[in-house]
Backbone as a chain_set.jsonl record, in Angstrom:
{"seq": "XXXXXXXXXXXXXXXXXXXXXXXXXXXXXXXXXXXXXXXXXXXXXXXXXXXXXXXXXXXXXXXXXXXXXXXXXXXXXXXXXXXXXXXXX", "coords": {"N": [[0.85, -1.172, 0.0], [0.471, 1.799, -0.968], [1.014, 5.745, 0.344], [0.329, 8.732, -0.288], [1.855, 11.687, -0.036], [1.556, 14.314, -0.845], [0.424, 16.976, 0.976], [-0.724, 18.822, 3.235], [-2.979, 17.885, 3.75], [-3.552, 15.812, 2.642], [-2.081, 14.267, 3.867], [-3.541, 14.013, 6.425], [-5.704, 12.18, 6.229], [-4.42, 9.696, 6.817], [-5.048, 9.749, 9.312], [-6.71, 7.183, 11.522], [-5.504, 5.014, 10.389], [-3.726, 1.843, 10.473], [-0.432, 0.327, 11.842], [2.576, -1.038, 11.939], [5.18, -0.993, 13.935], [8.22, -1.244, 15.57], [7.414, -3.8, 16.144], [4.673, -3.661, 17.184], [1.368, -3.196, 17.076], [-0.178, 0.554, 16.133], [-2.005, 3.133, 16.034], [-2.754, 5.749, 13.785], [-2.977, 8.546, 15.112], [-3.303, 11.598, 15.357], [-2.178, 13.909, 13.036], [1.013, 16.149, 13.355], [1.624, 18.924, 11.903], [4.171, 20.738, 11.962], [6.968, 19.805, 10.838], [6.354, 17.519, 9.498], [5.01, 15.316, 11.626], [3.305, 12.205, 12.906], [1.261, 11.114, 15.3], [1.157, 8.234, 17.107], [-0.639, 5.776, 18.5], [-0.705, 3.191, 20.867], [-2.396, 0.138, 19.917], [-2.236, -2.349, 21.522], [-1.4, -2.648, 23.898], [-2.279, -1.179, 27.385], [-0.214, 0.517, 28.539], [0.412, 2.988, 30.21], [0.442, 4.926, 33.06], [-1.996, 7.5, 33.913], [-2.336, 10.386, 35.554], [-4.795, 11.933, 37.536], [-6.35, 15.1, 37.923], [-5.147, 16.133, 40.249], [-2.712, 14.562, 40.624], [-2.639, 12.026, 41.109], [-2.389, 8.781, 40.186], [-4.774, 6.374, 38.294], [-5.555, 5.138, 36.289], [-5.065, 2.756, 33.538], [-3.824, 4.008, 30.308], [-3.494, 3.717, 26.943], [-0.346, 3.724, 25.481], [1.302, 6.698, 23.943], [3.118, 7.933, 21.231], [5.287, 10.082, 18.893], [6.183, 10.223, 15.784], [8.338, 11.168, 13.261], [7.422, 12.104, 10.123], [8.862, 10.723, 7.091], [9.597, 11.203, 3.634], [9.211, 9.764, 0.267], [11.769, 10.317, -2.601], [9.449, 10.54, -5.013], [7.488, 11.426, -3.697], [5.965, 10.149, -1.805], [5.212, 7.936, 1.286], [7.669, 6.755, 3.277], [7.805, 4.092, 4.061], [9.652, 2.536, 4.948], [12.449, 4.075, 5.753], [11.086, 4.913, 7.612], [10.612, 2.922, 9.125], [8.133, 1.416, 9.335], [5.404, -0.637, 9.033], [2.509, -0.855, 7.03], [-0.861, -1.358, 7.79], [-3.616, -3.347, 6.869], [-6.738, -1.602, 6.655]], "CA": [[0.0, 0.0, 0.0], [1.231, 3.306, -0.933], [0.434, 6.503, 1.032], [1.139, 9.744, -1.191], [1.707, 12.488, 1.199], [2.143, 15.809, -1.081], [0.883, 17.952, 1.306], [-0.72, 18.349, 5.099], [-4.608, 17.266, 3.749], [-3.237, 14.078, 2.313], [-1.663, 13.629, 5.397], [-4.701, 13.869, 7.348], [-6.542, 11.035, 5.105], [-3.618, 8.215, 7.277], [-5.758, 9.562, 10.346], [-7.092, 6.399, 11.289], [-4.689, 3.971, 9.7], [-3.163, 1.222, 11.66], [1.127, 0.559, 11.602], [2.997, -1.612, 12.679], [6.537, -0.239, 14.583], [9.344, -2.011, 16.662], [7.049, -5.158, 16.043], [4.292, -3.437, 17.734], [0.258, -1.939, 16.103], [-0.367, 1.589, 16.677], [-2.866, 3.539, 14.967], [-2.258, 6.849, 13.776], [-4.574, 9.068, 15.914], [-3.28, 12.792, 14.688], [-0.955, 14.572, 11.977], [1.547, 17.712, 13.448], [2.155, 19.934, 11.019], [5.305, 21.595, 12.161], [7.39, 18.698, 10.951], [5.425, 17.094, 9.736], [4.796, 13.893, 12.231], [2.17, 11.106, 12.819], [1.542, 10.854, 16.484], [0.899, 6.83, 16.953], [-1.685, 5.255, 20.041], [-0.659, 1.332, 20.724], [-3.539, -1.044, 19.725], [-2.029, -3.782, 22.111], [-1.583, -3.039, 25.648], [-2.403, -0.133, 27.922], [0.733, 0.926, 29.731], [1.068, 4.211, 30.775], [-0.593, 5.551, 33.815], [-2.483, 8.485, 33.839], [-2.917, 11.351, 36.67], [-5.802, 13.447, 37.608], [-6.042, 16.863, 37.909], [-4.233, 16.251, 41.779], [-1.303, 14.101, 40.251], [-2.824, 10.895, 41.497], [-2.724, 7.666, 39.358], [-6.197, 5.763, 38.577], [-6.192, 4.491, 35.117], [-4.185, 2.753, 32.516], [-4.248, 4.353, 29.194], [-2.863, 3.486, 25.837], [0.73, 4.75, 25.195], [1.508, 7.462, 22.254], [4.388, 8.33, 20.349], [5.6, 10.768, 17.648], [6.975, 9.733, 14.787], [9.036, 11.87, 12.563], [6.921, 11.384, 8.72], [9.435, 10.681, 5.843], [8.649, 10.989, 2.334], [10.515, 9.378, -1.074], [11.367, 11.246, -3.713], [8.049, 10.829, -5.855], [6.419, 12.079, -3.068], [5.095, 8.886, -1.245], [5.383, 7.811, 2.894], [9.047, 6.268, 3.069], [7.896, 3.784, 5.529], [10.829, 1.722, 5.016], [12.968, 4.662, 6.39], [10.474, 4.956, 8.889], [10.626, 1.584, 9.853], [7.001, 0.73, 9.984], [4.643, -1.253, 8.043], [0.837, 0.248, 6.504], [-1.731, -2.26, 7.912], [-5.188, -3.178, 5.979], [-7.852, -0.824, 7.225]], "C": [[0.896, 1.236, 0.0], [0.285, 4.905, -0.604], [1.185, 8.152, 0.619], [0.637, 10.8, -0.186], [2.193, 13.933, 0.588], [2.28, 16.664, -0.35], [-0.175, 17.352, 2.516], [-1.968, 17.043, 5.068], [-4.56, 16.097, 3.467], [-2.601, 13.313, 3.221], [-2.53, 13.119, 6.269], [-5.66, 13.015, 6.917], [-5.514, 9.61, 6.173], [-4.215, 8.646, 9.132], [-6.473, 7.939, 10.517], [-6.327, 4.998, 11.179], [-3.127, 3.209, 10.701], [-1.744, 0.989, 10.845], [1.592, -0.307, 12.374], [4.526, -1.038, 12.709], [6.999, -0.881, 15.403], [8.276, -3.429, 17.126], [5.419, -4.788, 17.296], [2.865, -2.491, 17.082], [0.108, -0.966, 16.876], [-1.194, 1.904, 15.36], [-2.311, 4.89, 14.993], [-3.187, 7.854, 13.938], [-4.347, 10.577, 15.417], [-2.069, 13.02, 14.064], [-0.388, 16.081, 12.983], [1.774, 18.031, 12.105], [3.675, 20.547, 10.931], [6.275, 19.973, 12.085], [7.289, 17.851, 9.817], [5.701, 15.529, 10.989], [3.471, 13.17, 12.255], [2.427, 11.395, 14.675], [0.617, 9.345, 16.601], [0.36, 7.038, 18.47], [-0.978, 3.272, 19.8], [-1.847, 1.001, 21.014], [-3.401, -1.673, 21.084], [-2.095, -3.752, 23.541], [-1.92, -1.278, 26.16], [-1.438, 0.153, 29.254], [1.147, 1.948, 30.853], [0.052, 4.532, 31.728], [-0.464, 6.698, 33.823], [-3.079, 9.232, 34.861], [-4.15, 11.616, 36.383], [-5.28, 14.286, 37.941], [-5.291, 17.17, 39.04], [-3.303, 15.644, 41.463], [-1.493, 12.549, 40.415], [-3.18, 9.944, 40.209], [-4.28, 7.053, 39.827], [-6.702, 5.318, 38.05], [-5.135, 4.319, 34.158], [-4.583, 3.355, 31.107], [-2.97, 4.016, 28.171], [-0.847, 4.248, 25.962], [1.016, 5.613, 23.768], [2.637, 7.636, 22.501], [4.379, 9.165, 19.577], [6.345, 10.468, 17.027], [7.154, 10.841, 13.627], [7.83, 11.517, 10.88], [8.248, 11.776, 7.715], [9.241, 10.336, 4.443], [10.104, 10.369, 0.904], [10.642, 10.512, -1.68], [10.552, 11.559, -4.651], [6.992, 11.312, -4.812], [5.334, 11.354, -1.848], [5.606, 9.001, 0.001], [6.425, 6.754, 2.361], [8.952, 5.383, 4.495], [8.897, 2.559, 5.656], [12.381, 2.553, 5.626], [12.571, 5.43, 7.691], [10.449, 3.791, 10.048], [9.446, 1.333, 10.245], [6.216, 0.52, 8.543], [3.259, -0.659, 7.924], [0.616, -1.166, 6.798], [-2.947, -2.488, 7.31], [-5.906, -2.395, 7.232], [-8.801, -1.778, 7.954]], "O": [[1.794, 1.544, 0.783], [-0.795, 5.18, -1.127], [2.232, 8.61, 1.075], [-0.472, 10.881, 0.344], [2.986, 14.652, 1.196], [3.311, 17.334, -0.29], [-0.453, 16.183, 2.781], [-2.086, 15.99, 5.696], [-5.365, 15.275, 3.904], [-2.556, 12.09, 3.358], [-2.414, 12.026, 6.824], [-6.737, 13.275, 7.454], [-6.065, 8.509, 6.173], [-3.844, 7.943, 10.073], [-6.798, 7.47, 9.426], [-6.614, 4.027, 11.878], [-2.127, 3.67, 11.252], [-1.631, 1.258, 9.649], [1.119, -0.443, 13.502], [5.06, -0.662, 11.665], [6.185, -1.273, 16.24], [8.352, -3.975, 18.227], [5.149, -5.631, 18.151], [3.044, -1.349, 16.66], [0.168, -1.117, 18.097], [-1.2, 1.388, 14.243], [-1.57, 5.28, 15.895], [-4.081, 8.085, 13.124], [-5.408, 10.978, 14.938], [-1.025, 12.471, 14.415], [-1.197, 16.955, 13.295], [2.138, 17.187, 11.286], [4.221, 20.776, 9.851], [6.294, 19.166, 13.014], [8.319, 17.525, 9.227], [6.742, 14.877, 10.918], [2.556, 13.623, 11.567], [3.477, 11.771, 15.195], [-0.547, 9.349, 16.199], [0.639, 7.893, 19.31], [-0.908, 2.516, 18.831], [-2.436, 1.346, 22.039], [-4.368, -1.58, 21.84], [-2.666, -4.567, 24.266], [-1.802, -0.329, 25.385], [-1.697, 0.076, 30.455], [1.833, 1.864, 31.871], [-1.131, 4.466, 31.392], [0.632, 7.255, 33.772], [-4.227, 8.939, 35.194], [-4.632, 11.58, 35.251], [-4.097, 14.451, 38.24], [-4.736, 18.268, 39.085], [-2.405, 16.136, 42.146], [-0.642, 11.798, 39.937], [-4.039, 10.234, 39.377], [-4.846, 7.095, 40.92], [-7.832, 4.892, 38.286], [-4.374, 5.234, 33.841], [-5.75, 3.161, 30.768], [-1.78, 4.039, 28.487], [-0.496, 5.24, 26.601], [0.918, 5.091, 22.658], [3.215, 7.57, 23.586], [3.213, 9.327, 19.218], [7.463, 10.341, 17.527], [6.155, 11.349, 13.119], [7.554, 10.321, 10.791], [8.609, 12.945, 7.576], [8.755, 9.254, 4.112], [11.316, 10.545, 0.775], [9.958, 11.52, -1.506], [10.666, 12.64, -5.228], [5.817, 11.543, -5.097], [4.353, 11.809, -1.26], [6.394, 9.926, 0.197], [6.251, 6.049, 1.367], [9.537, 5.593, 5.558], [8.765, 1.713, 6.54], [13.346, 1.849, 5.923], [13.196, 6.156, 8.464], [10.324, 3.782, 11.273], [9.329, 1.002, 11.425], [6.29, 1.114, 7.468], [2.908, 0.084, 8.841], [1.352, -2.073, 6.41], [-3.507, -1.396, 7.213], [-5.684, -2.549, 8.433], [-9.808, -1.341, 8.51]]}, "num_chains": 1, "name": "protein.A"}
């Protein structure tokens, strides 16, 4: 699957779209701009704990990431210098 990423709006179309990274699915929950990046959610486990508004733990939630986006030279997602795989929808 190829994921042509001219510009931000075609970016924002891999909202959605699951990845696999360091052997691990994440979906790709929003696009930065400044950058551009993907910021990834893990599918698989829920690791990270999460304060309330007092600092206190009380719930596991997903972990995210940011991932750098790299593009080829025709213009496509370089996810072989990204190191992650495009999953079926």
């Amino acid at each position: 699957m190829t994921l042509l990423i001219s510009d931000i709006e075609s970016l924002r179309s891999a909202i959605g779209q699951r990845v696999r990274f360091q052997n691990v699915v994440f979906e790709i929950i929003e696009i930065l701009e400044d950058g551009p990046s993907f910021v990834l959610q893990n599918c698989e486990e829920h690791t990270s704990i999460q304060p309330d508004q007092h600092g206190e733990a009380h719930r596991r939630v997903p972990q995210t990431m940011t991932l750098p986006v790299l593009m080829t030279t025709d213009g496509s997602l370089d996810t072989d210098g990204m190191a992650i795989e495009l999953l079926l929808k």
